[in-house]
N, C-alpha and C positions, 0 to 999 in steps of 0.2 A: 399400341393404344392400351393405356391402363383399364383393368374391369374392376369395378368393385366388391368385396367379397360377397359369398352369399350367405347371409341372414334374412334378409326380410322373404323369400319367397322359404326357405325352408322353413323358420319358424310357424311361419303362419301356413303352410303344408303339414307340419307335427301337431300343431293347434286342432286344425277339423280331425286328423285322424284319430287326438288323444279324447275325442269325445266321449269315446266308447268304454266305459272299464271291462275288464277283463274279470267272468264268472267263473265261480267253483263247479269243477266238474258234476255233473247229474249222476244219478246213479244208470238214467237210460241208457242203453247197449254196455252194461256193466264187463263184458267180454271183451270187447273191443276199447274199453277205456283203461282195462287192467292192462292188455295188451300195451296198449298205450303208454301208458305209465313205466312198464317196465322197461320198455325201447327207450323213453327218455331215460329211466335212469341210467342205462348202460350207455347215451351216451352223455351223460353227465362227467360220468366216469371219467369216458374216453376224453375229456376236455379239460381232467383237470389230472391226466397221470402225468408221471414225471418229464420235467422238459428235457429234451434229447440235448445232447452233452452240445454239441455244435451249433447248435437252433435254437438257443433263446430268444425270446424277443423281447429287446425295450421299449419297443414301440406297440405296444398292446392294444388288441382290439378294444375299444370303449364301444360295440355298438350292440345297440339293446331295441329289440321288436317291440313296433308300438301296438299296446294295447287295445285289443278289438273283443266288443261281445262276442259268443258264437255264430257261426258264422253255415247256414246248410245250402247247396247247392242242390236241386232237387231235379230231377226227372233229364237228366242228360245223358250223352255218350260221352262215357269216362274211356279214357285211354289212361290206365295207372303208372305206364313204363316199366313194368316188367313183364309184358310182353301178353296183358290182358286187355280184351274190350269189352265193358260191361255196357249194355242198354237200360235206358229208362233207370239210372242207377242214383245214389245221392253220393257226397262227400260233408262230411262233419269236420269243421275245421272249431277247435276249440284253445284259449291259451298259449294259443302259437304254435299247434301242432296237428295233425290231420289226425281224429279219432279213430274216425271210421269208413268206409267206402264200399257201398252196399245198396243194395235195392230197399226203399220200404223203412230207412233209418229213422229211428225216435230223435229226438233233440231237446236239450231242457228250455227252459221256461226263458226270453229272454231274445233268444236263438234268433239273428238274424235270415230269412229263408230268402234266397233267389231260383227264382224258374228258371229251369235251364232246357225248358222244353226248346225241343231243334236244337239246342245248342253241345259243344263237344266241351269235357273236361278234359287237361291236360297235369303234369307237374310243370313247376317254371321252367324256360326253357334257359340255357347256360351255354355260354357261349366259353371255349379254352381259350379262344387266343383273340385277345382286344388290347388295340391300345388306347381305348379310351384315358383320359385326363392323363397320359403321356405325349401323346397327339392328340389334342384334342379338334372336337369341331364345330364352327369352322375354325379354322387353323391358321396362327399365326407363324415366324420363325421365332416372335418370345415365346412361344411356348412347346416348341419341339426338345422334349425332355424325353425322348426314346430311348438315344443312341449312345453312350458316353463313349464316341470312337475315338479316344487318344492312347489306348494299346488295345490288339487283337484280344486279350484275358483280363477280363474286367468283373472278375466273379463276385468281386465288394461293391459294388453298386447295387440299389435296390430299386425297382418299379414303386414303389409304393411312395418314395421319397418324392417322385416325380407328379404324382396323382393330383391333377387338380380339380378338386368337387364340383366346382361349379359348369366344368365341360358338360353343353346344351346336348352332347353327343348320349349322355345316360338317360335324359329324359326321352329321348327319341327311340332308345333302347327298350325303354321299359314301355311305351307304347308297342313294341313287337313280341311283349313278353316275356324281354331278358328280366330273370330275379336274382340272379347271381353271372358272373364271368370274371376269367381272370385275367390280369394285366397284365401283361409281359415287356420285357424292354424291346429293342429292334432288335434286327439279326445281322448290324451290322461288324459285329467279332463273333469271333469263336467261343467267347463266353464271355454273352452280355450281360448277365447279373442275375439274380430272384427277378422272380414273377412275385404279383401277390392277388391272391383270390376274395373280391369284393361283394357285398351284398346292396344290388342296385338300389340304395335306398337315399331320400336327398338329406344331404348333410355338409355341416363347416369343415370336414376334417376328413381325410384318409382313413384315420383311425376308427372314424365312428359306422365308413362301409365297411369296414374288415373284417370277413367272416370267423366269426369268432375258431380259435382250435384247427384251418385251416392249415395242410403246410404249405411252407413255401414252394414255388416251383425253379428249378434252374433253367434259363434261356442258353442254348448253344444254336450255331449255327453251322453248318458245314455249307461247300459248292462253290457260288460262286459270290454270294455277299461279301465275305472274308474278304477273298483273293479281289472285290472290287474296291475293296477300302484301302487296302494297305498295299497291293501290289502297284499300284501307280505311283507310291510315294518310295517306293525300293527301297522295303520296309517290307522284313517277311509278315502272314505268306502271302507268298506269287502263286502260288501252285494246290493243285489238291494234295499233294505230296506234304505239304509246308504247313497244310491246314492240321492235318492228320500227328506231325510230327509238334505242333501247335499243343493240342489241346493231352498230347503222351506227356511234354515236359510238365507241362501244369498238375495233373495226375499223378506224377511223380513224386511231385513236390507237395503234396497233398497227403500222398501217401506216409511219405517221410514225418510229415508232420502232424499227423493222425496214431502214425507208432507213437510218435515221441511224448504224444499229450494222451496216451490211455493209458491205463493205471493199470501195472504189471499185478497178475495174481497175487505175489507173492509180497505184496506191497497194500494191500487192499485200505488201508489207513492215510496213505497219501492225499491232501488234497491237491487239486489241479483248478484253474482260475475259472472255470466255467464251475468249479463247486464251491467259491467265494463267493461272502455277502455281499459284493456291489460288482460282481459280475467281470474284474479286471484281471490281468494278466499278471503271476508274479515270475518275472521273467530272470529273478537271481535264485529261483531254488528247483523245483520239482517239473515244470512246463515244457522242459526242453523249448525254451526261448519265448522271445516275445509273442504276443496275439498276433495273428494275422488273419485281417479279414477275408480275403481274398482265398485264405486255405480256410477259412471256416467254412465259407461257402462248401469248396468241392469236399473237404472231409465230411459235412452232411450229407451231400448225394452220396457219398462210397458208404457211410452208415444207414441210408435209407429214408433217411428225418426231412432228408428236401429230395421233390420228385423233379426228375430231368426229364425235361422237355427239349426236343428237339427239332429246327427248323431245316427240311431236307427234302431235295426233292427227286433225288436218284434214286432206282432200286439200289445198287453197287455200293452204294456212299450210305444207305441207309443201312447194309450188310455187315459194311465196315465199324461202323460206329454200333452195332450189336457187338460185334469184335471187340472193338473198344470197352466198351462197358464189360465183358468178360476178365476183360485184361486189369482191368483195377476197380471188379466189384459193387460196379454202381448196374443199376435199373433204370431201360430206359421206359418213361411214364407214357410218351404219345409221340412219334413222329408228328410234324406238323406239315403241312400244305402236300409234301406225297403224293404228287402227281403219279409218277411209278409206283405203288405201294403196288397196287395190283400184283404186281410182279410175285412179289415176293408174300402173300399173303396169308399162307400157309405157315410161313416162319412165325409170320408176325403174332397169327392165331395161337401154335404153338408155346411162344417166346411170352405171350399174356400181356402183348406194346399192342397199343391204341392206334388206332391212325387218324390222327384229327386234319380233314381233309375238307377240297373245294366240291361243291358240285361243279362245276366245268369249264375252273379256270386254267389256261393253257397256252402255252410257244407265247409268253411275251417276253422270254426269254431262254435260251438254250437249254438249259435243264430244265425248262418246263416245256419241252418240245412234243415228248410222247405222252402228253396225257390223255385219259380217253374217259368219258363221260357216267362212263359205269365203272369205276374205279372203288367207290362207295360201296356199291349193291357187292363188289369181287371181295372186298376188305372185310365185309359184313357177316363171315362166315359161322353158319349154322352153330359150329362146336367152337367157345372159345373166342369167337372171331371179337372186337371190338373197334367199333367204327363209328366216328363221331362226325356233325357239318362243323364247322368253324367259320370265323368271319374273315380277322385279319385287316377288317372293314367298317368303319364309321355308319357307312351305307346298310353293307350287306347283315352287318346284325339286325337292323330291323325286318328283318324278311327269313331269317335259318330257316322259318318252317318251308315259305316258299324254296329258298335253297335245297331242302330234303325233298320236297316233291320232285323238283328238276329229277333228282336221281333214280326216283319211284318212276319217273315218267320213262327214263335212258333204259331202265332195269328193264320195264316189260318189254320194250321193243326189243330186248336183247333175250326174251325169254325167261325171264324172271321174275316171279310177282313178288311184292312186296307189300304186305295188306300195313296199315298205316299203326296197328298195335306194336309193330314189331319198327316201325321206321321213327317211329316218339322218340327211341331210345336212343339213337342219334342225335339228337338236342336233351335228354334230358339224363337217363338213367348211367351210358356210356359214359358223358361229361363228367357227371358226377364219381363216376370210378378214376377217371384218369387223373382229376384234383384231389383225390386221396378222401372225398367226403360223402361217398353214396352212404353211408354209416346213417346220416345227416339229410339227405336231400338227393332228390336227381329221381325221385320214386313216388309216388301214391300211397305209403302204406301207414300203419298205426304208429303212431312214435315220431315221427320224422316232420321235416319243418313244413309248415300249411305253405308250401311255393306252390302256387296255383294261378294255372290263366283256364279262365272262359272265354270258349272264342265262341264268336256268331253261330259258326260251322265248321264243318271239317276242317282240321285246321291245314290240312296239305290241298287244300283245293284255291285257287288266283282271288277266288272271291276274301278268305277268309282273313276276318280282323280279331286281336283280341281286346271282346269287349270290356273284361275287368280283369286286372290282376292282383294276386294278392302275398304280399309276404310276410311269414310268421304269422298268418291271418288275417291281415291287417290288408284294405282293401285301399293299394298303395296309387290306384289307376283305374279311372272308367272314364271309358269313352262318351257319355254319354254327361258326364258330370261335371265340368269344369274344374271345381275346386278339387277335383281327385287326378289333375293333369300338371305333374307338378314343372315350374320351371327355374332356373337358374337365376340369380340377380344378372349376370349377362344379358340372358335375353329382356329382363326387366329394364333395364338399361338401353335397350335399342329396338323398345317399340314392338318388342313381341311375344309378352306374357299372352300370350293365347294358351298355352302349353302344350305347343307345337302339334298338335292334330290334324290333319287335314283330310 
């Protein structure tokens, strides 16, 4: 079935939000505004240093936070995400960036105020692993653009290419208070392609959610996806053996061609085709040969400029592939779904890998056989440790908070308390590190982007909803508001501009 693009429900969702102009900062809490200031310039900075030799993009982020007066949240329970709970506290979001967060804040003149009496503050929460508008939903087979499975190493494919805006699945998202998440292809090779990290916001174009300065992420897959794709067609690999020897030859070849395109010391005058005006290959002089997508990809994760992501669900397999990454230099950014992670957790704490995991999904198939429900709370460790929920799920994004409870809930029966300051950072602060962008977001503090949800309550408790959310300040969702629920010309199209609320 053809859907029509969506203009008419986003424009006129840009429409009510650009009501509002955007004021010159006050002089009130002049401390926390200098602060302010200076966080954004550094990461100005950070957004405009030089592009990494293997990681340019042509396809550039165009997207730009829509304009909101100030904006003060007043008398609630702030959870910041870095591991504070303030009472009776405010949050000043101004310009598109959280001024201030404090008991008793001034605010200038102008200054939108919301009660947040009973109510909890949060930073947006972020989900690593979505395949939203690659799979979207609901879900046809026109539009299953996850998996490009016609070789196991497909590291030239990009998720973002596949992104289609109008997926009903982001608005249902941002009712659970996702403000960012990143898209990843499926796991059905050894190396499915980039990821790319979006900012939940409605738009005609891929380009116009994509967080701005964002890197890319690489998708691999080790276990049993691989060996289910291509072992039936007798077509290596069959084997975990084949998987491992898979993703050395690639590596190799990367390797090879990472020497051959960096520019020898003694040569420092050279140019190379990633330092040409139109960004092409000159494959008869200095290059050592033609571009190659496919090694662009992995020569950025071996340089660090794109962060690997990995989809695993063995302690052993997740051992190895540290191994691996030893072996030819790259870092890995976050194990994914890691049912075993427990296992090995210590390493991981150590090793500074993420574990972007289920609350308690398990044995729907053989390598997700040993997983156990405190997996999270073991992953979570005191020094070090980094432990994010993830969805993986259409569904289960709209819920990660509920998801984080689950675990808070497995923890204490296992003797573990987890007070809810320190479990925020599982959806917000951790996420934000494993996408290279806590710089940016994933936090409550001075400088950084206004990603903000007010829930009702607690927000790890069955009852709680979020009743406004906002990004870059901008109050992109209320529950309470219609016109602040936005929807997809899809759903427009079949009868169900409600903006999916329920």
């Amino acid at each position: 079935m053809l859907r029509a693009p969506v203009v008419a429900a986003a424009a006129a969702f840009a429409t009510v939000l650009l009501c509002g102009a955007a004021t010159a900062r006050s002089s009130a809490g002049s401390s926390a505004g200098s602060s302010a200031l200076s966080s954004a310039a550094a990461s100005s900075a950070a957004a405009t240093r030089a592009v990494p030799r293997f990681a340019q993009d042509p396809y550039p982020s165009t997207y730009r936070p829509i304009a909101s007066p100030p904006v003060l949240i007043e008398h609630a329970t702030v959870l910041d995400g870095t591991g504070q709970r303030l009472e009776n506290a405010d949050v000043l979001m101004q310009d598109g960036k959280v001024v201030a967060v404090g008991n008793g804040l001034q605010a200038p003149e102008g200054t939108i105020r919301v009660d947040g009496t009973g109510k909890w503050v949060t930073p947006g929460i972020i989900d690593v692993h979505s395949h939203l508008g690659v799979y979207p939903s609901p879900g046809v087979n026109a539009h299953a653009d996850g998996n490009e499975m016609v070789s196991p190493v497909t590291p030239n494919v990009w998720a973002e290419h596949s992104v289609w805006p109008q997926d009903p699945g982001f608005s249902t998202a941002l009712a659970g208070g996702i403000t960012s998440l990143q898209v990843l292809p499926g796991s059905g090779n050894l190396i499915g392609g980039r990821g790319v990290t979006l900012k939940n916001v409605p738009a005609t174009s891929y380009q116009a959610m994509k967080f701005p300065g964002a890197p890319w992420g690489l998708k691999m897959a080790c276990g049993e996806n691989p060996k289910r794709v291509y072992g039936g067609k007798n077509a290596p690999p069959m084997t975990r053996m084949g998987n491992v020897a898979g993703y050395r030859a690639a590596f190799i070849d990367a390797s090879e061609y990472l020497r051959k395109n960096t520019p020898k010391r003694s040569e420092p005058q050279r140019r190379r085709w990633w330092q040409s005006s139109n960004g092409t290959a000159d494959s008869e002089k200095d290059t050592g040969g033609k571009r190659d997508l496919k090694l662009d990809t992995l020569a950025g994760a071996i340089n660090g400029d794109i962060l690997v992501h990995i989809h695993c669900y063995r302690a052993d397999e997740m051992t190895t592939m540290l191994d691996l990454a030893k072996e030819f230099g790259f870092k890995v950014a976050a194990f994914h779904h890691g049912v075993e992670a427990y296992k090995i957790a210590d390493r991981l704490a150590a090793e500074n890998v993420c574990g972007a995991l289920w609350a308690d999904w398990w044995g729907f198939k053989m390598e997700a056989f040993d997983g156990i429900q405190e997996n999270i709370a073991l992953v979570d460790r005191p020094e070090n440790g980094c432990a994010i929920v993830h969805s993986d799920s259409e569904e289960g994004i709209q819920r990660l908070n509920q998801e984080a409870a689950k675990v808070m809930a497995h923890a204490q029966l296992a003797g573990i308390d987890i007070p809810p300051e320190r479990a925020i950072r599982w959806l917000t602060g951790n996420a934000a590190k494993s996408l290279g962008v806590l710089d940016r977001t994933g936090t409550l503090e001075a400088g950084k982007m206004a990603d903000v949800v007010l829930w009702n309550g607690n927000p790890f408790s069955v009852y709680a909803r979020a009743e406004q959310v906002y990004i870059d300040g901008a109050r992109v969702f209320d529950r309470n508001d219609p016109s602040r629920q936005p929807s997809s010309d899809f759903l427009l199209g079949h009868g169900g501009a409600s903006g999916g609320v329920r």
